[in-house]
C-alpha positions in Angstrom: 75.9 1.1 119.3 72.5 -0.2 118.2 72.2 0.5 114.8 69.3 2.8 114.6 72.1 5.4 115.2 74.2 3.7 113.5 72.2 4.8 110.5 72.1 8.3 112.9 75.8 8.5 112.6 76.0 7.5 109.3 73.8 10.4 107.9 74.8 12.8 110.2 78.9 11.8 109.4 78.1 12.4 105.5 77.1 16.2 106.6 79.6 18.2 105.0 79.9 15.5 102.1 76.0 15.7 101.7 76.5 19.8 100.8 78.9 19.2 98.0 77.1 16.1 96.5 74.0 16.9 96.5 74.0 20.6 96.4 72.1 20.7 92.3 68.8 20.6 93.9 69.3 23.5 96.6 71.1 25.7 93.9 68.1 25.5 91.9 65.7 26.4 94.2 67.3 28.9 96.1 70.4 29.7 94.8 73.8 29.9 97.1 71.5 32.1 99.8 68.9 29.5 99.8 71.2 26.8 100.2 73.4 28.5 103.5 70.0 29.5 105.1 68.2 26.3 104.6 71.4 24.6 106.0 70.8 26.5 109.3 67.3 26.2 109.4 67.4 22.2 108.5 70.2 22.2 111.2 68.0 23.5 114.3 65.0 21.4 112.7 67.2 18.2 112.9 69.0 18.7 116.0 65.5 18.6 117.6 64.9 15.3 116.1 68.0 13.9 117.4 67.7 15.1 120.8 64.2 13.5 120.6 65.4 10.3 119.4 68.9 10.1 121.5 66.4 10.5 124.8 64.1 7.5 123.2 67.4 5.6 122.9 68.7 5.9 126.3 65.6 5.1 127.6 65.0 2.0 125.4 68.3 0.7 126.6 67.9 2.0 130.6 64.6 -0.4 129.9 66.3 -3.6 128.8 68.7 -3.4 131.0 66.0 -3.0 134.0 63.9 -5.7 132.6 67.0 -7.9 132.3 66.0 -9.1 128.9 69.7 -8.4 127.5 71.4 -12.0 126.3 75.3 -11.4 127.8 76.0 -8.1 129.3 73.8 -6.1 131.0 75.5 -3.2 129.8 74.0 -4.0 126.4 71.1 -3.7 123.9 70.1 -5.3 120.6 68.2 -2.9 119.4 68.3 -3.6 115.5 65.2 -2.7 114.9 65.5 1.1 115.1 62.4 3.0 114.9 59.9 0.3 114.8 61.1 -1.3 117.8 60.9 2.5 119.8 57.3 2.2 118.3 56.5 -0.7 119.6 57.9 1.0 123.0 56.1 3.9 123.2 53.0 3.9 121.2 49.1 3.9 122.6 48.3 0.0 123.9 45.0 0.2 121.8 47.5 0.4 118.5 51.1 -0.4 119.8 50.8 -3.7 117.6 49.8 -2.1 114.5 51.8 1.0 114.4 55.2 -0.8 115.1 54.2 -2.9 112.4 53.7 -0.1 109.3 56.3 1.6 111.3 58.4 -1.9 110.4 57.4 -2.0 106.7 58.6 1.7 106.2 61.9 1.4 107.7 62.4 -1.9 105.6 61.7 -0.2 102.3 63.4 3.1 103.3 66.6 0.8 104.1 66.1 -1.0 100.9 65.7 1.9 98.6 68.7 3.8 100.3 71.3 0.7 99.0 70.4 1.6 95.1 70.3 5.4 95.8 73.7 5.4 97.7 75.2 3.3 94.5 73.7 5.3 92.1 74.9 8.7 94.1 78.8 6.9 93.7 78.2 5.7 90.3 77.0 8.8 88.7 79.9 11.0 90.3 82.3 8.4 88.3 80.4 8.7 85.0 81.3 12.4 86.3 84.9 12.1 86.4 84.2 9.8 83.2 83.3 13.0 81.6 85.5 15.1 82.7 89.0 13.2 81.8 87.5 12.3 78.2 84.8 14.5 76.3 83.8 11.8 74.0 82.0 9.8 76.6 78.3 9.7 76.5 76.0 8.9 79.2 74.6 6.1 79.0 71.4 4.7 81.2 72.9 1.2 81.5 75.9 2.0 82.6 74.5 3.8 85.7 72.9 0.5 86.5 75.8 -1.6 86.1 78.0 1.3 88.1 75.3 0.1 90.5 75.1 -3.3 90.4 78.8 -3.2 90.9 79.0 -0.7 93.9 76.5 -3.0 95.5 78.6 -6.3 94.6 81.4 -4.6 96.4 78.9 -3.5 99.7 77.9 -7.3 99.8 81.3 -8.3 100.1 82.8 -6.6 102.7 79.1 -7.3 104.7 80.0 -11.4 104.2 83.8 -12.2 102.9 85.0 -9.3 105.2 82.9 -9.1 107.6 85.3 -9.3 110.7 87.1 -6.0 108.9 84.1 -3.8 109.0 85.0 -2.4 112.4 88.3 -1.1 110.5 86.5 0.3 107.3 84.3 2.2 110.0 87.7 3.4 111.1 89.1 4.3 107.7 85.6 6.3 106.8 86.4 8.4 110.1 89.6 9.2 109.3 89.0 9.7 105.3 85.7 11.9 106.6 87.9 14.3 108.5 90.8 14.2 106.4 89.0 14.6 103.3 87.4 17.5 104.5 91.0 19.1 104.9 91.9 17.8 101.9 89.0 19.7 99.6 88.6 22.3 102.2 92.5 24.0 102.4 92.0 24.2 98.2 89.3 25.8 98.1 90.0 28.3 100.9 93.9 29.1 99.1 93.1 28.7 95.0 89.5 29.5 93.8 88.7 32.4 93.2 86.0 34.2 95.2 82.4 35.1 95.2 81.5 38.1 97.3 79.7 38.1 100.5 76.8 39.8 99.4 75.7 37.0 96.3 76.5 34.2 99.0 74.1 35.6 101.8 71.7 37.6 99.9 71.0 36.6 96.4 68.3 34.2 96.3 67.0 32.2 92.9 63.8 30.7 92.2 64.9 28.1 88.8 62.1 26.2 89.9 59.7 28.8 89.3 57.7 28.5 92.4 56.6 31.7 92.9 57.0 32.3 96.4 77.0 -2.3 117.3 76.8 -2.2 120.8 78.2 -0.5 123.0 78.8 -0.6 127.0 77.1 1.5 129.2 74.6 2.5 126.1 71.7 4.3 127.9 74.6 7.0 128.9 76.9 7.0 125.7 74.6 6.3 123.0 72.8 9.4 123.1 76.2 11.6 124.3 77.5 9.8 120.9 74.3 10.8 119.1 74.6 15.1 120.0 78.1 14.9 120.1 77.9 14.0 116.4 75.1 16.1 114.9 76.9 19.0 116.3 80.2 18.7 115.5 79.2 17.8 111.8 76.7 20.2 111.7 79.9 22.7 111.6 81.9 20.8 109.6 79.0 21.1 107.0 78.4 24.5 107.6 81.9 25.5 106.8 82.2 23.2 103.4 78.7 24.8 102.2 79.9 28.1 102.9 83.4 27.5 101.8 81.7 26.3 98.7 79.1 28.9 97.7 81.7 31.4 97.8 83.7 29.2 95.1 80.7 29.1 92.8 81.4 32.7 90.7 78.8 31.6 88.2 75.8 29.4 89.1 74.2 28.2 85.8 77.4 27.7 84.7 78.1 25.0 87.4 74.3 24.0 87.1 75.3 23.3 83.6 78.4 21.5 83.7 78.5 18.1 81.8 80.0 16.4 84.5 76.4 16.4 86.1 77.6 17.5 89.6 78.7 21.0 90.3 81.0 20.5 92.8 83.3 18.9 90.6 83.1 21.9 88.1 84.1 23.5 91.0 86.8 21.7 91.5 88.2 22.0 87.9 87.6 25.8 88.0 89.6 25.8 91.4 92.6 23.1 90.1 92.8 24.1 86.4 93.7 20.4 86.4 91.4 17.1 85.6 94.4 15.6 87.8 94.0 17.2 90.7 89.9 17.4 90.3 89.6 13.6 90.2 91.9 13.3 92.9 89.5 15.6 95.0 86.4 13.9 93.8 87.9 10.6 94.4 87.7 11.5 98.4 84.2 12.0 97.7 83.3 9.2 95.5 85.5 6.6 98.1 83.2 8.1 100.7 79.6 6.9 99.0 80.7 3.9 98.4 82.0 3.2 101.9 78.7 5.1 102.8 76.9 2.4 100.5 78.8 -0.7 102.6 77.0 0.6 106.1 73.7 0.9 104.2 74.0 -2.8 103.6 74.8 -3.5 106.7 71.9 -1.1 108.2 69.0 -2.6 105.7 70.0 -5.9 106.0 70.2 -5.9 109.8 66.7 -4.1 109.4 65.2 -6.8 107.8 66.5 -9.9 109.7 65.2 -8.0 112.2 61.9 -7.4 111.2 61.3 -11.0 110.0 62.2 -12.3 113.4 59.3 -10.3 115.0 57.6 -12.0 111.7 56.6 -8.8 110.5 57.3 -10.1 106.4 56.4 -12.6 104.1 58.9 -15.8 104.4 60.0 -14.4 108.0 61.1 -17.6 109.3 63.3 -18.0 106.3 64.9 -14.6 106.2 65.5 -14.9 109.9 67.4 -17.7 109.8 71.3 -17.0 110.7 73.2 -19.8 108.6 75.6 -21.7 111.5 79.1 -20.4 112.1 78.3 -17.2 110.6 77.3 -13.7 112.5 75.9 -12.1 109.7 72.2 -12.6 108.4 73.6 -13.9 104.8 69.7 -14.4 103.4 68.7 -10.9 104.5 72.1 -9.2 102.9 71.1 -11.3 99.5 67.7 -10.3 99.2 68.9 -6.9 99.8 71.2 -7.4 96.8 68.8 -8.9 94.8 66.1 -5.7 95.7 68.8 -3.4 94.6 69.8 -5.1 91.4 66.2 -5.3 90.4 65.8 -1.7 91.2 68.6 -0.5 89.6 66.8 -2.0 86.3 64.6 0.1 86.4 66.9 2.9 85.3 67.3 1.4 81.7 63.9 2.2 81.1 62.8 5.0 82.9 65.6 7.3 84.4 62.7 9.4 86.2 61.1 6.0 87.9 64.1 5.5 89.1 65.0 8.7 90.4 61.4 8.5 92.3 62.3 5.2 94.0 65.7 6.2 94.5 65.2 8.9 96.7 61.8 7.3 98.3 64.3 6.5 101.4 63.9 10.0 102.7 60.0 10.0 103.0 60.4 6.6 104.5 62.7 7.4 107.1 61.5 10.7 108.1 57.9 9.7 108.4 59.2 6.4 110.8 60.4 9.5 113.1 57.5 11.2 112.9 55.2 8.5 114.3 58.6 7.5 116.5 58.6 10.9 118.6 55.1 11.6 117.8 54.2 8.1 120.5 56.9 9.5 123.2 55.4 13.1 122.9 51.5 11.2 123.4 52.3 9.3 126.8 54.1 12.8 127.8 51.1 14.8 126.8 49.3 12.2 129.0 51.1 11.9 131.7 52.0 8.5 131.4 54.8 6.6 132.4 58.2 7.4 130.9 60.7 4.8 131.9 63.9 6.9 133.2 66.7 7.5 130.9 70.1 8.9 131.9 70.2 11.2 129.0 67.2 13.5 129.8 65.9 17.2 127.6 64.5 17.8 131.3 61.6 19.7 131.4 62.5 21.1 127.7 61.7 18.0 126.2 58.2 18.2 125.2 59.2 21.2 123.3 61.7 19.8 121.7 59.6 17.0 121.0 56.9 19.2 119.4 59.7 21.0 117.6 60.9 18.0 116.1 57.8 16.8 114.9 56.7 19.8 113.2 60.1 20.2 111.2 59.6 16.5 110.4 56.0 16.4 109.0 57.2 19.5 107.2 60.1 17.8 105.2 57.9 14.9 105.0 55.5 16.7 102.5 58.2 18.4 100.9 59.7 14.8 99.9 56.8 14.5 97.3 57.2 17.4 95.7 58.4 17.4 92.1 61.5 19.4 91.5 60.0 22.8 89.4 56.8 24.0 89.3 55.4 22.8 85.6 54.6 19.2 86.2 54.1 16.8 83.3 54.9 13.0 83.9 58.1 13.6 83.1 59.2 15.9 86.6 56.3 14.4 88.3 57.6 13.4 91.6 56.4 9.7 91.9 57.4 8.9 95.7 54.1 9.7 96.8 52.2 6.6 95.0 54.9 4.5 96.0 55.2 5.4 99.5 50.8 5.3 99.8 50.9 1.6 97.7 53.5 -0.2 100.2 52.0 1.5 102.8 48.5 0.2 102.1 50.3 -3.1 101.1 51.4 -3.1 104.3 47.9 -2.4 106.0 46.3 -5.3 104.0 48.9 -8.0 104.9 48.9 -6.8 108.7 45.3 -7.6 108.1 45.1 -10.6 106.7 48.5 -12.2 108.7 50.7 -9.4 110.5 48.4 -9.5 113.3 48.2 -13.2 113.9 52.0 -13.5 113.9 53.8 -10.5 114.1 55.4 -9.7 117.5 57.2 -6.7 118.1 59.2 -5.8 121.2 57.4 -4.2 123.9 59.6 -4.5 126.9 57.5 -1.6 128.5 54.0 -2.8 127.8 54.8 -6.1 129.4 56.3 -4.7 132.3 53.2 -2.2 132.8 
């Protein structure tokens, strides 16, 4: 599997993980109704964008393969570039170059962001726990950032020392992942007691105050893999969030819990034991990190990539793979050494941090936007499509469209601060940061990009 979806299966395999960990935001604006509808509606929105980007995948690789430009098997294709390199594919001529290129820069800093994020997610659910099993503990900004800095030591590790045992972690987060989810799921269902139908389905709150690898065969299993696995954890979810709004009796009082996560209040309310509540957390917590060892992998891989189609300052040196190794060791340092410097930044400013923490989103979503947006162009055109043997058939430019819209959608709603009353405190920073690397990356492609970078465009060359 390439491992653009890689990173695919790695968000959508973290579905029903995703609504217990990070369910604060939605409970607040929303309440347990918002959260099950928005589910639904984010899971039609995203199944569109899937769909779009499983048929740019099988016909990336059906390219490759055509153009003979694989280096063993035929039935393969490095593709580690992910959305830049489909850019590159299937953008205009007149700005194929420049668009892969931004295209490049935002995937590397969305990558890059998402390490610290992931170990601050893990590290933050143990200062949970922390709480939990002993009341005296105090929260303290530093020791999110060496819960961080720790997380991350262990992701480097396994992406160097252990390398050759990734494929068996992989294994051990799919079996954990579906396990798990029997594991919190049958406790919930048998002990907690139980909210009633009409709070989870109808009552709605506004506390924001809003107003209103590789893999044979790929061009054919890649994208089966790719639906296959948005749908079946699109249920999984489904069932957890419900299963877990109907647990939540009180809201603010599991908005409120010291812990800082209401799931594990939850939890407690559900065991009466901080035994059995750690135990359950620990699934969770396990899961990040093991979440946080693929996002290594992912950024890194993104990077080496990306410096050798010298799209980056010091390309030649960050694409250099050190002999007798099959890893990109510079690339996975300097991603170490990005996340330790950004997890810094949480001594100082806890909101700062938050805003480059969770700058990944923006970055990713917008690198599908102009992604689907270049295939949905050359259909709008006419132009040629090369074939693909996982086709939307004549449905596809409405999917397309579909996906598009949802995606520019969530994209604006990634800058937007978390309540209504802004001061600089709830300001939600992403949007200077996201506009400064992005003009950054406008400047440099300037000045060098365009004299040296050069992307993959297996289709323009054939045309």
């Amino acid at each position: 599997m390439d491992d653009a979806d890689k990173r695919t299966a790695c968000i959508l395999m973290s579905t029903w993980e995703a609504q217990l960990v990070a369910s604060t935001f939605g409970l607040i604006n929303g309440g347990l109704a918002g959260l099950v509808y928005m589910y639904l509606i984010t899971f039609a929105g995203f199944l569109a964008v899937i769909a779009s980007m499983a048929e740019m995948a099988s016909m990336q690789v059906a390219l490759i393969q055509e153009t003979n430009l694989t280096t063993d098997n035929p039935s393969r294709a490095p593709t580690s570039g992910g959305q830049y390199h489909w850019v590159s594919e299937f953008a205009p001529r007149s700005c194929q170059k420049f668009l892969s290129y931004v295209t490049g820069w935002i995937c590397v800093l969305g990558w890059q962001t998402g390490i610290t994020s992931v170990a601050f997610l893990a590290g933050t659910q143990i200062q949970g726990l922390l709480v939990l099993n002993d009341p005296t503990y105090v929260f303290k900004q530093w020791h999110g950032t060496l819960l961080v800095i720790s997380i991350s030591v262990i992701a480097i590790i396994f992406n160097t020392v252990f390398v050759k045992q990734l494929p068996m972690v992989e294994g051990t987060i799919l079996m954990l992942h579906v396990f798990g989810f029997l594991a919190i799921l049958i406790p919930l269902w048998v002990l907690a007691p139980r909210n009633s139908a009409k709070d989870v389905f109808t009552v709605f709150s506004d506390g924001g105050n809003w107003g209103t690898e590789e893999i044979r065969d790929a061009s054919r299993i890649l994208p089966i893999a790719m639906m296959v696995t948005v749908v079946l954890n699109g249920v999984l979810g489904f069932v957890m969030l419900v299963t877990f709004c109907f647990c939540i009796v009180d809201v603010q009082t599991a908005l409120s819990t010291p812990t800082g996560y209401p799931y594990i209040a939850v939890f407690h309310n559900v065991t009466r034991s901080n035994a059995g509540t750690t135990g359950m957390a620990c699934i969770l917590i396990v899961l990040t990190v093991c979440g946080c060892i693929s996002n290594v992998a992912t950024a890194s891989r993104q990077l080496f990539a990306f410096a050798r189609d010298n799209g980056l300052p010091f390309s030649s040196f960050l694409a250099y793979v050190n002999p007798g190794y099959d890893v990109p060791l510079r690339s996975i340092f300097l991603s170490f050494i990005i996340t330790v410097l950004l997890s810094l930044i949480n001594i100082g400013s806890t909101v700062a941090f938050d805003a480059i923490a969770s700058l990944g989103v923006a970055c990713l979503f917008s690198s599908y936007i102009v992604s689907i947006s270049c295939l949905r162009i050359k259909r709008f055109r006419g132009e040629y499509l090369p074939p693909s043997r996982w086709s939307m058939g004549r449905y596809a430019s409405t999917v397309n469209t579909i996906a598009i819209l949802y995606l520019v959608l969530v994209f604006v709603l990634c800058f937007f601060p978390e309540a209504r009353q802004v001061h600089a405190a709830t300001f939600n920073w992403n949007v200077l940061i996201y506009v400064t690397v992005v003009a950054f990356a406008v400047v440099f492609y300037l000045v060098k990009g365009r004299h040296t970078y050069a992307g993959p465009v297996v289709l323009i060359k054939r045309e």
